[in-house]
DOPA-856217 format. One record per residue: x, y, z of N, C-alpha, C in turn. Coordinates in steps of 0.2 Angstrom, whole numbers, plus 5000, padded with zeros to 4 digits. Atoms other than C-alpha are relative to their C-alpha. Layout:
N
<rec <X Y Z> <X Y Z> <X Y Z>>
...
//
This chain:
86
<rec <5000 5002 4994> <4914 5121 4993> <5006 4995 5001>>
<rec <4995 5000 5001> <4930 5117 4999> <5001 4993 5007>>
<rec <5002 5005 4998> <4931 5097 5008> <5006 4995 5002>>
<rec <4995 5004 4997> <4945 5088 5017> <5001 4990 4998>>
<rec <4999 5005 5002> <4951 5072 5011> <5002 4995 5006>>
<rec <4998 5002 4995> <4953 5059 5027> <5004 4995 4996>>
<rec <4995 5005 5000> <4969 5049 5027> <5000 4995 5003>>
<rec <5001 5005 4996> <4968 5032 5032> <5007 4997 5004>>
<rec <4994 5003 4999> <4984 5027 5042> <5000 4993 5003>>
<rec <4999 5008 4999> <4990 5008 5043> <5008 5003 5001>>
<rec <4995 5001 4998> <5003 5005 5056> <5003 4995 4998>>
<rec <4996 5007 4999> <5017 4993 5053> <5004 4998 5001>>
<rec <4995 5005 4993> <5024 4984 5066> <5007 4998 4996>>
<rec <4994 5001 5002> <5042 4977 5067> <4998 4991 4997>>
<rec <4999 5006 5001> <5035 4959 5064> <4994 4998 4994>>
<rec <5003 4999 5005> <5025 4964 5048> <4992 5002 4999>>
<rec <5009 5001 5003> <5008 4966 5053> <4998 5007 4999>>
<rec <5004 4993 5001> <4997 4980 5048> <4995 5001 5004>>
<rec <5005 4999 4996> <4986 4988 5060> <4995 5008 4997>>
<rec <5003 4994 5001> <4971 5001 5054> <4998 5004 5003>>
<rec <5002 4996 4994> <4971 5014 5066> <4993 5004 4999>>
<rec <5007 4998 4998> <4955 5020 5061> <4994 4996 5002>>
<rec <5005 5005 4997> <4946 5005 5063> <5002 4994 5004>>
<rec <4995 5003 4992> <4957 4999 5078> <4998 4991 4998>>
<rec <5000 5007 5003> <4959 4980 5069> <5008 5000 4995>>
<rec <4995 5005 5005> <4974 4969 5060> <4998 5001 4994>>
<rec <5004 5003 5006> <4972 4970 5044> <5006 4997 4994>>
<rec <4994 5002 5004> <4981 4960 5029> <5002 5004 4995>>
<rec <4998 4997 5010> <4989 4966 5010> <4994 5002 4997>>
<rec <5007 5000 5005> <4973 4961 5003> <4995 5004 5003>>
<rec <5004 4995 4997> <4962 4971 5014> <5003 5007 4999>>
<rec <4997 4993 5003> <4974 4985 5011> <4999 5002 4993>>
<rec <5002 5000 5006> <4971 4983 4994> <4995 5001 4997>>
<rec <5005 4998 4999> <4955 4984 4994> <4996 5007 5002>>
<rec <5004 4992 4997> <4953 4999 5003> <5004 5004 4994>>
<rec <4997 4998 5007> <4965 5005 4988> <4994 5000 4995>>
<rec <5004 5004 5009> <4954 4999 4974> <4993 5004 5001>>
<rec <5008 4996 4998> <4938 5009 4986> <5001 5009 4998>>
<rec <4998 4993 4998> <4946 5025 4983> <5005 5003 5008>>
<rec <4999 4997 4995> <4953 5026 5000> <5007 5006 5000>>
<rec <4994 4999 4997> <4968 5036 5005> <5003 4999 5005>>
<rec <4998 5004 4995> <4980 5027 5015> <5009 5003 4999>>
<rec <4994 4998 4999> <4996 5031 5022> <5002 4994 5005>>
<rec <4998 5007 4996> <5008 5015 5030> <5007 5004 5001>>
<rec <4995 4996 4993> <5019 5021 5045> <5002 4995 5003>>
<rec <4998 5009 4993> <5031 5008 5054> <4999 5004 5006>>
<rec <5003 5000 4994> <5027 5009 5070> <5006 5004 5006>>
<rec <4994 4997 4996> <5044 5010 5078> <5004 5007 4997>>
<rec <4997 4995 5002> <5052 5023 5067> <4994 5006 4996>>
<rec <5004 4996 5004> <5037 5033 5059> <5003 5003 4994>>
<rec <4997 4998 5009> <5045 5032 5042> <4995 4999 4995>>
<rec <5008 5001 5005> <5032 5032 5025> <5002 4991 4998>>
<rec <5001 5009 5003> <5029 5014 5021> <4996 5001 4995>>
<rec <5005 5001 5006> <5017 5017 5008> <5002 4998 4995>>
<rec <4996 5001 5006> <5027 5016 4993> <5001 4993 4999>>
<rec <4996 5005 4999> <5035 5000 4999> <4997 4996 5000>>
<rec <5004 5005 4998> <5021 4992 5005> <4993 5000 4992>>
<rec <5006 4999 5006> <5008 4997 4987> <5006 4993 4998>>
<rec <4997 5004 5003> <5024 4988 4979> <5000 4992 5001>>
<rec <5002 5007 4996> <5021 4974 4989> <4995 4996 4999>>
<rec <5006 5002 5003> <5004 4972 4984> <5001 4998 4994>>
<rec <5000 5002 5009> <5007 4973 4964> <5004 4993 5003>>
<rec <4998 5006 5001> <5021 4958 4969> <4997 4994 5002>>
<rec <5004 5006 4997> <5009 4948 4978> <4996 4998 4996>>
<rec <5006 5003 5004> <4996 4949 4966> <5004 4998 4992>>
<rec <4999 5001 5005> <5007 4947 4953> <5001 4993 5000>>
<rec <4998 5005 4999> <5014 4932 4959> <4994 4994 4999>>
<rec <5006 5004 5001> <4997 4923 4958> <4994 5000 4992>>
<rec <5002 5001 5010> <4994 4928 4938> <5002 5008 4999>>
<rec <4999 4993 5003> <5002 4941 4928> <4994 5003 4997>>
<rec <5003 4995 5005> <4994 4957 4926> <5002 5007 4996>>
<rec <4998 4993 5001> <5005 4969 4921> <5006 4999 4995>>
<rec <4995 4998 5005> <5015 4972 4906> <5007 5000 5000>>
<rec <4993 4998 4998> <5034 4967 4906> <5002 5005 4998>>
<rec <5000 4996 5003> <5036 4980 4896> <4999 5007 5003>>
<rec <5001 4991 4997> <5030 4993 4907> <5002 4999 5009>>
<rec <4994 5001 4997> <5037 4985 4924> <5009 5003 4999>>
<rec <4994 5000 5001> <5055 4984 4914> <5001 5008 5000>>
<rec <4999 4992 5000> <5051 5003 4911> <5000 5006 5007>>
<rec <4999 4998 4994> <5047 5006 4929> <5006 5001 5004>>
<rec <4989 5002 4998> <5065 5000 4934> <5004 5004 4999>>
<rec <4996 4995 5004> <5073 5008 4920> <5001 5006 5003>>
<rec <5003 4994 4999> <5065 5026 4924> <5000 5002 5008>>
<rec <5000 4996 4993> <5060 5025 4940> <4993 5005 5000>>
<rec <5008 4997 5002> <5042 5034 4933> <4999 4993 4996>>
<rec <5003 5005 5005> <5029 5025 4924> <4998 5004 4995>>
//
């Protein structure tokens, strides 16, 4: 049985903010993160140019949360750099 995976789209505006368009509310990093961490699939679109923000903006989380205590391995960071895969 063959089952469609719904993608959650977050708009991002030019002045940062994220908007869920499924559940027509602002939301922050952390609540993006969040619906990350639930399984979600989420896709981040700037608003003005419909380019993919995902990437950019997941990134953004690890740096945020990193900022507040390291979880992640310089080691495997520095290899992300290096490579460009993890």
């Amino acid at each position: 049985m063959a089952y469609s995976v719904t993608m959650r789209i977050i708009r991002r505006y030019s002045n940062r903010k994220l908007y869920d368009t499924q559940e027509s509310h602002y939301v922050t990093l952390s609540q993006v993160a969040a619906l990350v961490r639930n399984g979600e699939e989420i896709r981040v679109i700037a608003k003005d140019t419909n380019s993919d923000l995902t990437a950019a903006t997941l990134a953004l989380i690890i740096f945020e949360e990193e900022k507040r205590g390291p979880r992640l391995p310089v080691a495997g960071l520095r290899r992300i750099i290096q490579t460009g895969q993890i």
